[in-house]
N, CA, C and O atoms as a GROMACS GRO file, in nm:
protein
  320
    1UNK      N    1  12.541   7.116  12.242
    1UNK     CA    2  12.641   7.208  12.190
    1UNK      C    3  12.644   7.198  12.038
    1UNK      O    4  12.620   7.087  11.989
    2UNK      N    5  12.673   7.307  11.955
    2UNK     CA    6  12.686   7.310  11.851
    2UNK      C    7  12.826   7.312  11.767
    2UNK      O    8  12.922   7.366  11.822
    3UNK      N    9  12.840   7.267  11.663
    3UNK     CA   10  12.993   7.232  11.674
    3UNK      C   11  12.984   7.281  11.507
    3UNK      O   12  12.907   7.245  11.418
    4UNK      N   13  13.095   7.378  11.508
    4UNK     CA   14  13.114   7.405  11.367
    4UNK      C   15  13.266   7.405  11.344
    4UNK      O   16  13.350   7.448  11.423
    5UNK      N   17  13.288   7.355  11.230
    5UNK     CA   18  13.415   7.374  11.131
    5UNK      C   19  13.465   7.468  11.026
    5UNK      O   20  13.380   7.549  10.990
    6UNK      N   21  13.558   7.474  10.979
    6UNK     CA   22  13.616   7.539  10.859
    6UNK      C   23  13.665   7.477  10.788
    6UNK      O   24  13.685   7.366  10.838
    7UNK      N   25  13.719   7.490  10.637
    7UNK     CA   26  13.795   7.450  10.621
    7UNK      C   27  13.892   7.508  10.497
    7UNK      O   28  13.829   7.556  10.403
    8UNK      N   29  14.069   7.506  10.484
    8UNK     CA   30  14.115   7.580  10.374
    8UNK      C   31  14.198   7.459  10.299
    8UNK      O   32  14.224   7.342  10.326
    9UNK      N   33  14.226   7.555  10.182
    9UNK     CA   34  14.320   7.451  10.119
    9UNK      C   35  14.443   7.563  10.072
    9UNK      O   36  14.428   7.685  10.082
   10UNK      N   37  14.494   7.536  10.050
   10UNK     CA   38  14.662   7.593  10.014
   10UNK      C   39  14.731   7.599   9.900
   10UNK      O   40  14.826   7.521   9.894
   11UNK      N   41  14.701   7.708   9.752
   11UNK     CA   42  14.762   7.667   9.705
   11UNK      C   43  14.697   7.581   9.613
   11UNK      O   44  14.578   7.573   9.644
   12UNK      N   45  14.730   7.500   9.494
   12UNK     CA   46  14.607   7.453   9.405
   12UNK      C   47  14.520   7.363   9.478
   12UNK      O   48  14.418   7.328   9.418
   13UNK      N   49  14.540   7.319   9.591
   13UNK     CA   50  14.409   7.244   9.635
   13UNK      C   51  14.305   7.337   9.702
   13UNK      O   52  14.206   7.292   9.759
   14UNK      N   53  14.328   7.455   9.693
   14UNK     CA   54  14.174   7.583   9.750
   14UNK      C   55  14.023   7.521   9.718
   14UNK      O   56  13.932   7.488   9.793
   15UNK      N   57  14.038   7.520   9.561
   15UNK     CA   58  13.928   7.504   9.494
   15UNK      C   59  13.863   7.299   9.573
   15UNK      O   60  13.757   7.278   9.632
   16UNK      N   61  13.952   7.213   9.547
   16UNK     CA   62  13.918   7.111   9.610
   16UNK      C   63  13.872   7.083   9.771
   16UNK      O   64  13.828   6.973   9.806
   17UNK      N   65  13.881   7.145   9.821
   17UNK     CA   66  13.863   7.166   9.984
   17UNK      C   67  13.786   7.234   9.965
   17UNK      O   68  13.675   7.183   9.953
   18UNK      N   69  13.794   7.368   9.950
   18UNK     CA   70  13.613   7.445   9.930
   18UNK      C   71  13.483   7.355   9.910
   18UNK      O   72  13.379   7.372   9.974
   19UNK      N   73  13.499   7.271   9.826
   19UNK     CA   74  13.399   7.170   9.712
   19UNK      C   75  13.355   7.092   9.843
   19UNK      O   76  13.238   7.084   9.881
   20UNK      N   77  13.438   7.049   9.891
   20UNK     CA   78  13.473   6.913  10.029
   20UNK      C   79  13.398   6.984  10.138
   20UNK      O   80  13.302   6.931  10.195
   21UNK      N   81  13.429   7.069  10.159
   21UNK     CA   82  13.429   7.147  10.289
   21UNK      C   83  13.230   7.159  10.265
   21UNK      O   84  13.150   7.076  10.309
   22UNK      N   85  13.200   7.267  10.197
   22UNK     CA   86  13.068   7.264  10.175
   22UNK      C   87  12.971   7.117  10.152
   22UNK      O   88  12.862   7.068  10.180
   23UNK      N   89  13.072   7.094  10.096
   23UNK     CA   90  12.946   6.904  10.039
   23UNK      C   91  12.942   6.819  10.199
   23UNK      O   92  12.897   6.704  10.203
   24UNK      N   93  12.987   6.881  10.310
   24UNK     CA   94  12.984   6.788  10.423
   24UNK      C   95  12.998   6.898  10.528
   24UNK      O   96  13.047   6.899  10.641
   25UNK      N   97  12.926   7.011  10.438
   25UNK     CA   98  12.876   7.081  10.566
   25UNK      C   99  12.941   7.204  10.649
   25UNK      O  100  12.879   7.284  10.719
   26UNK      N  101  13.087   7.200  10.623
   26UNK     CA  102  13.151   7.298  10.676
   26UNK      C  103  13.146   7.458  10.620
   26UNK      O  104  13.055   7.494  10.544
   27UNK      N  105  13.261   7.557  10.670
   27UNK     CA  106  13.252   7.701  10.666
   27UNK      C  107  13.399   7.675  10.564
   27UNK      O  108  13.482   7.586  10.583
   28UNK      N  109  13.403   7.769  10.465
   28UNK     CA  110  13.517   7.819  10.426
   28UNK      C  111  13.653   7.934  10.487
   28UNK      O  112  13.582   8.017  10.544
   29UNK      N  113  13.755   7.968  10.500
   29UNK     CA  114  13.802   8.042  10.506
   29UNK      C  115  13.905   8.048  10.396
   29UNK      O  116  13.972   7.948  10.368
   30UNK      N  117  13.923   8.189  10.320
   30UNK     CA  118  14.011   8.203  10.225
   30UNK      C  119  14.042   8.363  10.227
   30UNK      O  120  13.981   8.460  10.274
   31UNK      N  121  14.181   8.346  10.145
   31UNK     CA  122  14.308   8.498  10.189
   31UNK      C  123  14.378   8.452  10.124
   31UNK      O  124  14.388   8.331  10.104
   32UNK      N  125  14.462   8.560  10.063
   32UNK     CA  126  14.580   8.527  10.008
   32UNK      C  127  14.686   8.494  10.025
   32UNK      O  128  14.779   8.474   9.948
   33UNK      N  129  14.665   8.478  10.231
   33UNK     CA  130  14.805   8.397  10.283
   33UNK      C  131  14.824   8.288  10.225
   33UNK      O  132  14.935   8.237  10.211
   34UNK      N  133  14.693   8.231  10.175
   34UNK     CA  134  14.699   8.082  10.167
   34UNK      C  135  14.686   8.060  10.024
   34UNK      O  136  14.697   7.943   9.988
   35UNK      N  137  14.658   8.172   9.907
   35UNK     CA  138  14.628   8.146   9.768
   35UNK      C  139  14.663   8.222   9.730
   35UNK      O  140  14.599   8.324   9.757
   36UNK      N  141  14.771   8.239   9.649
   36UNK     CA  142  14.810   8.380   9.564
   36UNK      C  143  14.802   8.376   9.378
   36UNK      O  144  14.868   8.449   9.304
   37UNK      N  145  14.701   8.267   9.334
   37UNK     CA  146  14.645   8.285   9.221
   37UNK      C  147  14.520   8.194   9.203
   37UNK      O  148  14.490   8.081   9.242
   38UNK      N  149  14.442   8.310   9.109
   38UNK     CA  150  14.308   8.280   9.138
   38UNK      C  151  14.267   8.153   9.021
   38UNK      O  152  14.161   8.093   9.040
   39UNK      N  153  14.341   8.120   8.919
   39UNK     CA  154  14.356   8.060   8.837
   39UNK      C  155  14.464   8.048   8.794
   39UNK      O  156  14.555   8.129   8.815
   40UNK      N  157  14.474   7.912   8.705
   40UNK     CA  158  14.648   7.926   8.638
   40UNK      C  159  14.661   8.022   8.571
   40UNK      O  160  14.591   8.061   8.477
   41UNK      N  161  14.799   8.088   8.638
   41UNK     CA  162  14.873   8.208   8.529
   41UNK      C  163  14.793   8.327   8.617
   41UNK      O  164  14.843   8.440   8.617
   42UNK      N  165  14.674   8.304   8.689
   42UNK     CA  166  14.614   8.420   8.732
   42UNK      C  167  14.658   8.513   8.845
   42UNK      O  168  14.591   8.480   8.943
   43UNK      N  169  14.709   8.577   8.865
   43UNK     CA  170  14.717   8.627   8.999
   43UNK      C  171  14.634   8.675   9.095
   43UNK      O  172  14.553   8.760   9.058
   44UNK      N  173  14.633   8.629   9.262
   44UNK     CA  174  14.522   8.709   9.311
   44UNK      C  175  14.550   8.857   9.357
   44UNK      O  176  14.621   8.851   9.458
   45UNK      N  177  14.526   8.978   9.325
   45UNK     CA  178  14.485   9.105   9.317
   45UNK      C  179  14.461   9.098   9.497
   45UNK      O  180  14.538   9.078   9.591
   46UNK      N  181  14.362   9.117   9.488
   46UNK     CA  182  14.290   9.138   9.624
   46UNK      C  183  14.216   9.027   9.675
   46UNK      O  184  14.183   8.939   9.596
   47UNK      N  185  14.165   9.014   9.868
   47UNK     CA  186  14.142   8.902   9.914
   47UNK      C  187  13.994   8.880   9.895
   47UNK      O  188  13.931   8.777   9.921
   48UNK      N  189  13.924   9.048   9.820
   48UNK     CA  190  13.798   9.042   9.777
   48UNK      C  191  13.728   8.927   9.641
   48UNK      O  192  13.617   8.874   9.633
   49UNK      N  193  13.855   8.921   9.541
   49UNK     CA  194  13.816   8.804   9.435
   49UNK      C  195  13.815   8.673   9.504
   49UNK      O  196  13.745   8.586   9.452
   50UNK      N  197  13.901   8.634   9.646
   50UNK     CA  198  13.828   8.511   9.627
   50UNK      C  199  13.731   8.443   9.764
   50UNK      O  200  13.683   8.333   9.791
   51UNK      N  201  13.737   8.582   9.830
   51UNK     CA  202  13.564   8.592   9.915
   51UNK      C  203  13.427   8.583   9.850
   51UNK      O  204  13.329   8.530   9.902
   52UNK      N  205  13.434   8.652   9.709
   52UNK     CA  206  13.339   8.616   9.586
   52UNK      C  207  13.349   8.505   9.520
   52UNK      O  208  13.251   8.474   9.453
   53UNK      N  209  13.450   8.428   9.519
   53UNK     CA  210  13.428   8.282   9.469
   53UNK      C  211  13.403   8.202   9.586
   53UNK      O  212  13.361   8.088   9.571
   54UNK      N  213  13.418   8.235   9.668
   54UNK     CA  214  13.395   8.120   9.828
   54UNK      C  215  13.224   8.173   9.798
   54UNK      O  216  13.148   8.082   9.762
   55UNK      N  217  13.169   8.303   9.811
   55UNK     CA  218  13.041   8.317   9.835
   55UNK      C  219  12.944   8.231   9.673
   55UNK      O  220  12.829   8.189   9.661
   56UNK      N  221  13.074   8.239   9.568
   56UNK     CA  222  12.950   8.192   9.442
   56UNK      C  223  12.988   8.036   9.466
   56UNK      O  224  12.883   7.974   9.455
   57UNK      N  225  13.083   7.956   9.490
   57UNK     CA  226  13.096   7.797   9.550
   57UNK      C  227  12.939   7.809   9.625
   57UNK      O  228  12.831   7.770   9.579
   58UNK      N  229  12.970   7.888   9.775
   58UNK     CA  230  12.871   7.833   9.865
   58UNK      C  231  12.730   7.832   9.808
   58UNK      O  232  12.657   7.749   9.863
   59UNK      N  233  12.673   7.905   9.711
   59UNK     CA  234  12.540   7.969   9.628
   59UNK      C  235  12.511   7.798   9.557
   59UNK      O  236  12.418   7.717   9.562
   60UNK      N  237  12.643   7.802   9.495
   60UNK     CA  238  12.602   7.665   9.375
   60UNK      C  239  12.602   7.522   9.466
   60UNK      O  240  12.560   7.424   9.405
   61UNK      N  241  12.638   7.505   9.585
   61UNK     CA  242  12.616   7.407   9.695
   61UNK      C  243  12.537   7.428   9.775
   61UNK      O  244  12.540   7.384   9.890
   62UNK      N  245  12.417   7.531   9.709
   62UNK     CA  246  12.290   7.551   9.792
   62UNK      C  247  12.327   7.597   9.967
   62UNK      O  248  12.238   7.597  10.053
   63UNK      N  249  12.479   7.638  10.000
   63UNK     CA  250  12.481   7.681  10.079
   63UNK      C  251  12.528   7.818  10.089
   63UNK      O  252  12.647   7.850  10.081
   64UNK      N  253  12.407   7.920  10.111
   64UNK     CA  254  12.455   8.024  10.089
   64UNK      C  255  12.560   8.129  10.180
   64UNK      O  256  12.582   8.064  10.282
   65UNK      N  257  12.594   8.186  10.185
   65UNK     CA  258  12.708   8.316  10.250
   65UNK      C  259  12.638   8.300  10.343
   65UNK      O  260  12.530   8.241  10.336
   66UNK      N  261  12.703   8.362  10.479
   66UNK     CA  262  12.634   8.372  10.632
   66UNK      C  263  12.626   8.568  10.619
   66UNK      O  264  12.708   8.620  10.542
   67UNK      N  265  12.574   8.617  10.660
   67UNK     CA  266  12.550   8.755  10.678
   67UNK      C  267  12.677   8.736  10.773
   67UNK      O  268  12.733   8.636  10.819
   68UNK      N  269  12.705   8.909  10.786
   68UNK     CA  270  12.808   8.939  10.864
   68UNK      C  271  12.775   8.945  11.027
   68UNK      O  272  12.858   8.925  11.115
   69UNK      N  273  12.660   8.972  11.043
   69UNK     CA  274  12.631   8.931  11.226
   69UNK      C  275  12.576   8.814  11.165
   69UNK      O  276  12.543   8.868  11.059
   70UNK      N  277  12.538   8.690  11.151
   70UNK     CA  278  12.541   8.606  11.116
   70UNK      C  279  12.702   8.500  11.188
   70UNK      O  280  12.726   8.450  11.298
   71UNK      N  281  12.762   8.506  11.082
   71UNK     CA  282  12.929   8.492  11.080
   71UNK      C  283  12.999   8.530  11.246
   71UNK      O  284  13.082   8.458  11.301
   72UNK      N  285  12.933   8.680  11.317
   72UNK     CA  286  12.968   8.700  11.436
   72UNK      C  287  12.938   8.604  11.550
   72UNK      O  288  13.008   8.551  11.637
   73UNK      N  289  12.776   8.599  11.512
   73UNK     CA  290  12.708   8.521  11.592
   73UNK      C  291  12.773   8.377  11.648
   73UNK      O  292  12.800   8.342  11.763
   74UNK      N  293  12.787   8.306  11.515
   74UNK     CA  294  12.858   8.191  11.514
   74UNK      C  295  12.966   8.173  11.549
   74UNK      O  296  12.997   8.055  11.559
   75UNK      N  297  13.061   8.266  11.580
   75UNK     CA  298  13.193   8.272  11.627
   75UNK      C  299  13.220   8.347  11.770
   75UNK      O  300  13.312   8.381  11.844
   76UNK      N  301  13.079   8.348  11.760
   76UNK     CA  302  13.072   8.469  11.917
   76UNK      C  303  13.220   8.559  11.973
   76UNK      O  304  13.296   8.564  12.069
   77UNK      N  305  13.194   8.635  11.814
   77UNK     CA  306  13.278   8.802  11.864
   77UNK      C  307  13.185   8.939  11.842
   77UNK      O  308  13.132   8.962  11.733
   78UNK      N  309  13.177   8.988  11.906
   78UNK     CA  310  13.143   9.129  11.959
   78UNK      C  311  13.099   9.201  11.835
   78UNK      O  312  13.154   9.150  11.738
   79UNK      N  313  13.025   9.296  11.804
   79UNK     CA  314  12.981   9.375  11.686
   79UNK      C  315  13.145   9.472  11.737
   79UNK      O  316  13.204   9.456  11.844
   80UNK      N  317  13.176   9.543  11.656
   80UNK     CA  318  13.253   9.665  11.674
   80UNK      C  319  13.170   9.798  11.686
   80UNK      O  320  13.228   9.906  11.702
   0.00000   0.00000   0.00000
């Protein structure tokens, strides 16, 4: 069996758990339930700025983005 993880952080620890999460292998998940600024003073806009920093983290930890059937696959849900 194959066993995969995630992992988030909340709030100023996002960026630290992302780092963690990839350096030992895991999946990110991030939204603005859980982060509502993208930097100090920054606000997050949309949940698209920090799906692009999860995808440029995973790039610079040599682990890149999963394609979107990719991502399905692994979670085994259904194409729409």
């Amino acid at each position: 069996a194959v066993t995969s993880w995630s992992a988030t952080g909340i709030g100023r620890t996002s960026l630290a758990v992302a780092f963690a999460s990839l350096a030992k292998g895991g999946h990110l998940r991030v939204g603005m339930e859980d982060t509502l600024t993208f930097a100090r003073g920054v606000p997050v806009t949309h949940n698209a700025e920090l799906v692009a920093r999860a995808a440029s983290l995973a790039e610079l930890a040599q682990r890149p983005p999963m394609s979107t059937d990719e991502a399905r696959e692994l979670l085994q849900v259904k194409a729409r």
